[in-house]
N, C-alpha and C positions, 0 to 999 in steps of 0.2 A: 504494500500500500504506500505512494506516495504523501513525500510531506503535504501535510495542509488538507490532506483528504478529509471530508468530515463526514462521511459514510454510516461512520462508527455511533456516531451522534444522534440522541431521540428528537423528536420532533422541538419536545419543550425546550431544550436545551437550542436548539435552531433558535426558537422562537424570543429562547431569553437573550441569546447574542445578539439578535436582531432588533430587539428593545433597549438593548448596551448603547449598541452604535449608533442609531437613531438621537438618543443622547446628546452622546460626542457629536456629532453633525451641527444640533442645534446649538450646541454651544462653539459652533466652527472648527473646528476639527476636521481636518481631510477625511474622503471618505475611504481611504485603503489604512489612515491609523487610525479613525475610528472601528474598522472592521477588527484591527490588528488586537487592540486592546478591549474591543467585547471579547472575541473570544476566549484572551488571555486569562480574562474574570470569570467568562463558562467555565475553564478548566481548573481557575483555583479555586471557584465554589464546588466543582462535581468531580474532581478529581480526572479530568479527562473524558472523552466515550464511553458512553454503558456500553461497554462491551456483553455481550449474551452470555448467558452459564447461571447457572444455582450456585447460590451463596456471592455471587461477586459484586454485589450492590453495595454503597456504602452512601451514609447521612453526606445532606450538603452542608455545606460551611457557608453561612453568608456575610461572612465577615468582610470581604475584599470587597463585596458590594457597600457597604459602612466604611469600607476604610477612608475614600475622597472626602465624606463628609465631617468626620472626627479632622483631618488633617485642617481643613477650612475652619473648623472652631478652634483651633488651637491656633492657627494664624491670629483667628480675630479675639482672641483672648490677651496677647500680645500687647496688643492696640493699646492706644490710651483713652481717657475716656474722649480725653477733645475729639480725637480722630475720629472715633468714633460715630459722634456725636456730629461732626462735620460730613459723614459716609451716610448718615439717614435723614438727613438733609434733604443730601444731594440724591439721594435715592427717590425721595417725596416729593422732590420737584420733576424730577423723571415723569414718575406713577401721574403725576397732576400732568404733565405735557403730553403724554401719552392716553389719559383718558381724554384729554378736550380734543385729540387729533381722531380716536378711535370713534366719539360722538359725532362726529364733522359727517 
């Protein structure tokens, strides 16, 4: 079997890399490192391919899925409060520009 094959792979598992990188995308991301990094995360949550056989199944980890987000709180923990403080601002005036454009 060639590299990259995903033969091996159950549907949901297709389905959750495909939810990954959709992700990435939106947050602009290319679409071949987006692809690259969902399924990295299919493999650290399921361990790879269900490969077929009795007994070879094993729990998922969803840890790696959580991991972007704990990193992103510990950034903004950092922060000071000013900064802070100055980021939800700027954020509120966004969300305000963005609702008078989106009612237009």
């Amino acid at each position: 079997m060639p590299r990259g094959d995903k033969s091996k792979y159950t549907k949901k598992q297709d389905r959750q890399a495909d939810h990954i990188a959709k992700g990435y995308e939106a947050r602009g991301v290319s679409e071949k490192e987006s692809e690259r990094r969902a399924w990295a995360t299919v493999n650290a949550e399921s361990g790879g391919g269900k490969k077929s056989g009795s007994g070879r199944g094993h729990k998922e980890s969803h840890a790696p899925a959580r991991k972007g987000g704990k990193l992103g709180g510990r950034a903004s923990a950092r922060r000071s409060t000013a900064e802070k403080s100055a980021s939800a601002r700027k954020a509120a005036a966004t969300r305000k520009r963005h609702a008078h454009h989106a009612s237009a």
